[in-house]
DRENLUMKOL-263112 format. One line per field, with one value per residue (C-alpha): residue in one letter; x, y, z. Coordinates in Angstrom, 3 decimals. Layout:
residuo A ...
c1 X ...
c2 Y ...
c3 Z ...
# end
This chain:
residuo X X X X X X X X X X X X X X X X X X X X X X X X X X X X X X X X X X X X X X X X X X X X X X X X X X X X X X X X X X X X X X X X X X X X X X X X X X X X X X X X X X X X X X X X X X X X X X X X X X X X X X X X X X X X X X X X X X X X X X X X X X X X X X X X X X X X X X X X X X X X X X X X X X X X X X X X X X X X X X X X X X X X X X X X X X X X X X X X X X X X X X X X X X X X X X X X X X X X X X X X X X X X X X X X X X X X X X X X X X X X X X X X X X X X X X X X X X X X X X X X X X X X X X X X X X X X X X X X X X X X X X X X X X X X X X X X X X X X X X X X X X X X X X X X X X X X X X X X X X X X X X X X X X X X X X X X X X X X X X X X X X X X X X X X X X X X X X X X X X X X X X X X X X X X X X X X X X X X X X X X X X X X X X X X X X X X X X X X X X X X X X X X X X X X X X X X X X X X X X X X X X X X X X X X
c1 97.380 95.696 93.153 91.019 89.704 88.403 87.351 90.270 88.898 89.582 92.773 93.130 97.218 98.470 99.988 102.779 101.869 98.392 95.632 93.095 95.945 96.977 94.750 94.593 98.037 99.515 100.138 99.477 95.733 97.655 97.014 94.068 91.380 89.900 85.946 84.648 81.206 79.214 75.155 72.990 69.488 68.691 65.978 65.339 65.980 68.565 66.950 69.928 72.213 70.347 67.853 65.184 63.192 61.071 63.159 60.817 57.763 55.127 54.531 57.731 58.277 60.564 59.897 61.880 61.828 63.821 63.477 65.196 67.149 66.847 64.787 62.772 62.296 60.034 58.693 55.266 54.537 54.037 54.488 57.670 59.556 63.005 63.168 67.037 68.450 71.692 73.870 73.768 77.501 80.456 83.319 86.281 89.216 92.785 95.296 97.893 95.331 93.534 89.858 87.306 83.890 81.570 77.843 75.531 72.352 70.431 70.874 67.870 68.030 66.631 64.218 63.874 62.760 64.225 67.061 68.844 72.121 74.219 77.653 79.408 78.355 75.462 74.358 77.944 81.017 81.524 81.706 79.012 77.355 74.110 71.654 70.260 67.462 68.802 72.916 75.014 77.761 80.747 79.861 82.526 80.511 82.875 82.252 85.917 84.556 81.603 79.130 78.230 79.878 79.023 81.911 80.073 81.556 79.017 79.980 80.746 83.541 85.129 88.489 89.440 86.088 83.229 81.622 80.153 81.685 84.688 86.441 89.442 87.470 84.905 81.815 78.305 77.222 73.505 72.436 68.489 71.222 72.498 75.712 78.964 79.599 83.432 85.203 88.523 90.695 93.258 92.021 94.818 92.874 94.171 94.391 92.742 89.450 88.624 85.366 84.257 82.617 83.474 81.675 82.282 84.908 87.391 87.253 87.113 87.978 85.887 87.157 89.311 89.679 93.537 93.936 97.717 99.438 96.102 93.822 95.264 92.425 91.484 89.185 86.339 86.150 85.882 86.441 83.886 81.160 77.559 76.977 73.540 71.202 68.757 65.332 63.973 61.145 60.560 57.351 57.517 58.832 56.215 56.485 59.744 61.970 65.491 67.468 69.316 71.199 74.361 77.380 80.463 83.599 87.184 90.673 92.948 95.786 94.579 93.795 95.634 93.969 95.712 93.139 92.921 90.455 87.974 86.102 82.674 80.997 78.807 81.521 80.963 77.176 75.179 71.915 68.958 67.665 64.352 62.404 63.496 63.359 63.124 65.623 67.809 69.622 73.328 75.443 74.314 76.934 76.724 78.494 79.268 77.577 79.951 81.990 80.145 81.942 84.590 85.207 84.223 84.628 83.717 85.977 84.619 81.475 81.670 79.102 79.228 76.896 77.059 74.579 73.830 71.830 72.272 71.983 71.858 73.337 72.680 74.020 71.230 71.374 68.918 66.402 63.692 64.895 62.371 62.727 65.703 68.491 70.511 73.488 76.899 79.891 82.665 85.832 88.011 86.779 84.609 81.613 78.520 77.464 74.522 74.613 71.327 69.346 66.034 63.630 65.608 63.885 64.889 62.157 63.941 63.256 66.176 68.604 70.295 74.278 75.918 74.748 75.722 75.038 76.982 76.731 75.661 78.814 80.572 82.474 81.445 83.387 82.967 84.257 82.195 82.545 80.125 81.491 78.237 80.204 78.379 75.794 73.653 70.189 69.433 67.975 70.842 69.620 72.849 73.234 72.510 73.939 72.984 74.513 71.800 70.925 68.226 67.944 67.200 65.668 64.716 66.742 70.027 72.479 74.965 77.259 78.524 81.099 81.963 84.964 85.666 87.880 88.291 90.603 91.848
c2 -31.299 -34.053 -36.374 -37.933 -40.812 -42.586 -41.352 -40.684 -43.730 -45.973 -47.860 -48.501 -48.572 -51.596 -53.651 -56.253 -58.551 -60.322 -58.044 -58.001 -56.545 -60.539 -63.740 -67.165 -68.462 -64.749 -63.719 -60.330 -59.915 -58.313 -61.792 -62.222 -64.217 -67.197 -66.985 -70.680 -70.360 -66.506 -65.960 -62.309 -62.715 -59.801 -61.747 -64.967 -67.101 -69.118 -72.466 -73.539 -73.113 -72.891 -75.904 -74.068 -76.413 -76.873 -79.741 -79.876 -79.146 -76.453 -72.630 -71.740 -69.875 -68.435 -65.185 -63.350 -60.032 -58.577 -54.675 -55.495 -59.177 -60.902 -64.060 -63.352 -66.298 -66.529 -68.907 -68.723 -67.309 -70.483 -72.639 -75.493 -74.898 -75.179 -73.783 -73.889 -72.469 -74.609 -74.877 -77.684 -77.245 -77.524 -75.205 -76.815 -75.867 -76.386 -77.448 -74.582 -71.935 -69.608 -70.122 -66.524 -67.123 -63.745 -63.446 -61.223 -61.358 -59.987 -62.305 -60.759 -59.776 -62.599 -63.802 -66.605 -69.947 -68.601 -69.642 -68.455 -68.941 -68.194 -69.302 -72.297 -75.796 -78.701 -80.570 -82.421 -79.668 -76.256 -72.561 -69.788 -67.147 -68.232 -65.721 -68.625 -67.016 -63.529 -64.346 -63.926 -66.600 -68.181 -71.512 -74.337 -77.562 -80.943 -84.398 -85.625 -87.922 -89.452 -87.397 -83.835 -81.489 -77.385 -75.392 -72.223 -68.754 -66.145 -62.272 -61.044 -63.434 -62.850 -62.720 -60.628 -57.836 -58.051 -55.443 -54.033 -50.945 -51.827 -52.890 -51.752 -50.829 -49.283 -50.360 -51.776 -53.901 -53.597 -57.399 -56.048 -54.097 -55.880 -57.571 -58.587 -61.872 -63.220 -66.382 -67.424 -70.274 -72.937 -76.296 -78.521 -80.352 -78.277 -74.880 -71.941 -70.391 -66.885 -64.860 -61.252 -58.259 -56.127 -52.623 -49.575 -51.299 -52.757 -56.336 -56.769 -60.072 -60.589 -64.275 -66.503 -70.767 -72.101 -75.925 -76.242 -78.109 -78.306 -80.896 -84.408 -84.490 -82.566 -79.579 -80.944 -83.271 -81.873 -78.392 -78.719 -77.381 -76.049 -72.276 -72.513 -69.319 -71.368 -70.300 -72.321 -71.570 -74.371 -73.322 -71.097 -68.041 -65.494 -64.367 -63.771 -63.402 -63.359 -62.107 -63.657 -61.342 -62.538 -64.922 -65.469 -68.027 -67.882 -69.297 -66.264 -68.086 -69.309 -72.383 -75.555 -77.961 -80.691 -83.399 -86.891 -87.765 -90.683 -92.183 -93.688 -94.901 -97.531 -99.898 -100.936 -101.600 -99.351 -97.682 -98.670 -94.814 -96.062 -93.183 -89.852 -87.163 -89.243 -88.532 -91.784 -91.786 -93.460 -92.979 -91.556 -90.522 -89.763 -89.282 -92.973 -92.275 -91.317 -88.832 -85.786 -82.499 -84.444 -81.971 -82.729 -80.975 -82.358 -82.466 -83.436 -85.431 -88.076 -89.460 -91.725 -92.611 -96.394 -95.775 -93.157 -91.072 -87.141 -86.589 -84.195 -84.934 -83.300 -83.356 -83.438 -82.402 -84.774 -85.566 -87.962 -91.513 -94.224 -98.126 -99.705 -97.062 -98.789 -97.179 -99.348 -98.354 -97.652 -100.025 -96.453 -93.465 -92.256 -92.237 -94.596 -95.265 -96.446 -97.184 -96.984 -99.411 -99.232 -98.473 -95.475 -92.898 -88.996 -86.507 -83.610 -82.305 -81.547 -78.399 -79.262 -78.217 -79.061 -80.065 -80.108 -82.384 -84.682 -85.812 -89.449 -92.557 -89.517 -89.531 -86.318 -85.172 -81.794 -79.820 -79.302 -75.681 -76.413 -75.494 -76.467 -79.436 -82.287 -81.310 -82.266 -81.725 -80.835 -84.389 -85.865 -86.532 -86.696 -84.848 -87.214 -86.430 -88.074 -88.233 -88.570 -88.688 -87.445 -89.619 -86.731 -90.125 -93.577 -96.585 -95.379 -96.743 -94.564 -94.925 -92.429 -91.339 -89.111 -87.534 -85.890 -85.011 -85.046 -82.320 -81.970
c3 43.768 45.749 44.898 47.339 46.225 49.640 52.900 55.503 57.420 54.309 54.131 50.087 50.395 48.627 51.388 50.865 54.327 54.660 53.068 50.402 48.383 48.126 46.834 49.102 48.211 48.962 45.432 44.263 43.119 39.483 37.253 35.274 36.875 35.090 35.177 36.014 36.670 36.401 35.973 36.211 36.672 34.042 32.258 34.061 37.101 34.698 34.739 32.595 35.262 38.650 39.799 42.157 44.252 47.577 49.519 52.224 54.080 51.777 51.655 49.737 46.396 44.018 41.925 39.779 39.082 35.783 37.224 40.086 38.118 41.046 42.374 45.718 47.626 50.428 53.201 54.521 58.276 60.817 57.978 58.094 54.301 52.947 49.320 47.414 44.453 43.592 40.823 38.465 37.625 40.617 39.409 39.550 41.692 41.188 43.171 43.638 42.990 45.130 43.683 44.751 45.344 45.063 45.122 45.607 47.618 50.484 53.101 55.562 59.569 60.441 63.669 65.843 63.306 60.223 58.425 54.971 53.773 50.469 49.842 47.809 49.312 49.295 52.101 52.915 52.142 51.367 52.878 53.514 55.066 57.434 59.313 62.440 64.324 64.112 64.299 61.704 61.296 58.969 58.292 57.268 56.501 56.045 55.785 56.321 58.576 56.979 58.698 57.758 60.263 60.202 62.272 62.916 64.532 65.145 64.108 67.715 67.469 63.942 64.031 61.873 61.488 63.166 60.499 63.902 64.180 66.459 63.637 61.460 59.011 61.166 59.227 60.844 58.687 57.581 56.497 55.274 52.236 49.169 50.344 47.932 49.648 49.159 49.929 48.843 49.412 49.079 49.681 48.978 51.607 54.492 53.480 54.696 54.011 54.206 54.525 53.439 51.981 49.500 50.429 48.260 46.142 49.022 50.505 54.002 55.236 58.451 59.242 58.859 59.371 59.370 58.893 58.160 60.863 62.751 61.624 61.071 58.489 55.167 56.307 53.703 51.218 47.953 47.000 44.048 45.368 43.673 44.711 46.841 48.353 50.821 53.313 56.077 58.210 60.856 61.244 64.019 61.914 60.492 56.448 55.322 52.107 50.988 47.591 44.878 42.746 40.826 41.554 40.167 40.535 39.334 39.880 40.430 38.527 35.466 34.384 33.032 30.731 32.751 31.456 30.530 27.810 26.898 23.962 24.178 21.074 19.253 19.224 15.617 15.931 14.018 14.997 12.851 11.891 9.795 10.043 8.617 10.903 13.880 16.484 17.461 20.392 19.644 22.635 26.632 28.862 32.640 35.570 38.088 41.388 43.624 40.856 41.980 41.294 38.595 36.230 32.938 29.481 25.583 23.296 20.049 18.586 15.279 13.660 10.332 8.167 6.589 4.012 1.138 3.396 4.752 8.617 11.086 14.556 17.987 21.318 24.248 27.798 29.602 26.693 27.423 25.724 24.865 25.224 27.117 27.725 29.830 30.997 32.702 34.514 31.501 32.402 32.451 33.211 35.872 33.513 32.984 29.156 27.075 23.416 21.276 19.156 16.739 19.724 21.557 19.676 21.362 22.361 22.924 26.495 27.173 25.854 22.381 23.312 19.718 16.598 12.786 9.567 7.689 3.741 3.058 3.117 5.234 8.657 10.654 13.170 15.418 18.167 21.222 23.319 26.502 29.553 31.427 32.926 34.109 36.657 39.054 40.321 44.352 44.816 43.359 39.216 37.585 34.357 31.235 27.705 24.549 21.238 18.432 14.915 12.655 9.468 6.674 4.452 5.664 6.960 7.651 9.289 11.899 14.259 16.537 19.769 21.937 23.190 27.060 29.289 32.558 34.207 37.822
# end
C-alpha cells in the first residue's frame, strides 16, 4: 500500500547534502531545540515582552485583536509615521550553535511610500524580511564599521527560491497571506545567514549570505538581537496595515550554562525600613551602556533582617524609586548598581518577578527563575531591577544582595 502524504511536486525526502533536512552548522535537524525567547498574542499584545511605540512622525496605531491573536498595526494615508513592536529581551546566541528565528506575520503587498518589515534586528544589526515600495527583499543590517549598513537583495534575485513560480519548489508566493518567516544562522562573526518560509509544513530557504573567507570583517556586530515587526509611511503612501502573529527563537543545540556570576549587595550598611508596609528599595541593578544584548540570568536573592522584625521581600522590574537612586559602574561586571537608604521608598510600577518572606534576626535567601533577561526599551531605557523590602512592623533594619550571571 502507498501513502501519499505530499503532492508529487513536493520534495519531503530527507537529504544528507545542504537542505532543510540540516540546521546552520549542517547537523541533522533530530536534537531537541532549546526555546530562548517564544510569545502568542492569544489574549494580549504582551506588554511584558514586546515594547510597542510610535518612533516618529503621527497617524500610527496598534490594535490587537484576541479572535484573530494578533496586533494590527496601521499607518495613516498621506500621513509620515513609523510605529515598532520590539522585544525588550535579545535572545542570546551561542557560539557553535545554529540559533532559528521563526515568526509569523503578514508582511503586506506593499505600494510606493510604504515600508514594513519583521525579522530579528534594531536599528544597527540583525536579519529580516522588508516589503520597500512594493519589492520584496532579504535584508542583512551590520554595523561592523561604525555606521549602520543594510545589504539588501530583492526576490527576482534570490539565490536560492525566488517563491515566484520558477523555482524548485514551484510556489508563488502570496505576501497579502499569513507567512512562517525563518532565519537561521551561525554568526561566529562570519558565518552564514539563511532566509525562508515554511509553507504547508516544509522550509524553503529562498536566500542565502556567505561570509567565510569573504569579508575581512565580522558580517554584524552582535548576534543578540530584539525580534522587531515595523510600518513606515513617508507620507506619500495612502492607509495601510500589517500583522503580528507569533514568534519564536531557539538554539538547535541546546544550551550550556557557560556563565560567570556576580554579587551586588548593601555592603554591610543597612537600610533604615521605619515604616511597616512601606516598600524600601535595598539594591538596583542595570545594564552599563554599551552592554546591550549581554545575556543575563538571576541566580538567587538574600535578604537579612538585623532586628526582631518579620519581612517580606520583592524583586521589581523597573519600579518607580523615590529620592536619590543613584546607580555607578560595578568595578566587575558589566552591570551598574545602586544601594538604598531611608528615603528610597518603592512604588511598585513596575512587574514584581520574585518575592518571599523571612522571620525576624533571620538570613533569607531564594532562588530566582526569570528568564526575561535584561531588556531594553526601543528608545534605548535600559531595564532596571530592584531588590526591596517590606517591613511587616516598624524600624527595621535589612540588608540585602543579589546574585547574576552572565552567560556567553
Amino acid at each position: 500500500m502507498t501513502i501519499s502524504v505530499y503532492p508529487a511536486t513536493v520534495d519531503a525526502n530527507i537529504k544528507a547534502q545542504d537542505s532543510p533536512s540540516v540546521d546552520a552548522f549542517g547537523r541533522w535537524r533530530v536534537s531537541m531545540p532549546h526555546v530562548l525567547f517564544d510569545t502568542k498574542l492569544t489574549h494580549s499584545a504582551e506588554p511584558e515582552f514586546w515594547d510597542d511605540s510610535e518612533v516618529s512622525g503621527t497617524g500610527t496605531s496598534s490594535t490587537h485583536d484576541s479572535d484573530r491573536a494578533s496586533v494590527v498595526m496601521a499607518v495613516t494615508a498621506s500621513t509620515a509615521g513609523k510605529r515598532v513592536r520590539q522585544t525588550f529581551s535579545r535572545p542570546n546566541y551561542q557560539p557553535g550553535k545554529s540559533q532559528l528565528v521563526v515568526m509569523t506575520g503578514i508582511l503586506g503587498t506593499g505600494e510606493s511610500g510604504l515600508t514594513t518589515e519583521i525579522g530579528q534586528h534594531d536599528d544597527k544589526n540583525g536579519a529580516f524580511f522588508r516589503n520597500e515600495d512594493g519589492v520584496v527583499y532579504v535584508v542583512k543590517k551590520s554595523y561592523a564599521t561604525g555606521t549602520a549598513v543594510d545589504t539588501t537583495v530583492a526576490q527576482s534575485s534570490w539565490n536560492l527560491d525566488k517563491m515566484d513560480g520558477t523555482g524548485s519548489s514551484g510556489i508563488t508566493v502570496d505576501w497579502s497571506k499569513t507567512q512562517i518567516f525563518l532565519m537561521d544562522y551561525q554568526w561566529l562573526g562570519v558565518g552564514r545567514v539563511r532566509f525562508g518560509l515554511d509553507i504547508n509544513g516544509i522550509i524553503y530557504y529562498v536566500h542565502e549570505m556567505l561570509h567565510a573567507n569573504a569579508l575581512d570583517v565580522v558580517f554584524m556586530s552582535t548576534p543578540n538581537n530584539p525580534l522587531r515587526y515595523s510600518i513606515e509611511n513617508d507620507g506619500t503612501a495612502g492607509a495601510a496595515s500589517m500583522e503580528h502573529l507569533c514568534s519564536s527563537v531557539a538554539s538547535e543545540c541546546g544550551r550550556d550554562e557557560t556563565g560567570v556570576d556576580y554579587w551586588y549587595s548593601t555592603e554591610g550598611t543597612h537600610v533604615d525600613a521605619n515604616a511597616a508596609n512601606a516598600i524600601y528599595a535595598l539594591v538596583g541593578v542595570r545594564l552599563q551602556t554599551g552592554h546591550t544584548g549581554e545575556p543575563v540570568q538571576f541566580r538567587s536573592a538574600s535578604v537579612l533582617t538585623q532586628t526582631n522584625d518579620d519581612f517580606e521581600w520583592l524583586l521589581f522590574r523597573n519600579p518607580t524609586v523615590a529620592g536619590t537612586f543613584t546607580y555607578n559602574d560595578a568595578t566587575s561586571g558589566p552591570f551598574q548598581y545602586a544601594k538604598g537608604a531611608t528615603v528610597n521608598t518603592v512604588t511598585p510600577t513596575g512587574d514584581a518577578i520574585a518575592g518571599g518572606f523571612g522571620h525576624s534576626g533571620e538570613s533569607k535567601s531564594s532562588s530566582i527563575f526569570y528568564e526575561g533577561g535584561f531588556g531594553e526599551a526601543i528608545d534605548g531605557t535600559r531595564d532596571e531591577f530592584v531588590l526591596c523590602v517590606r517591613p511587616l512592623s516598624a524600624n527595621a533594619d535589612i540588608e540585602g544582595g543579589l546574585t547574576l550571571s552572565v552567560n556567553h
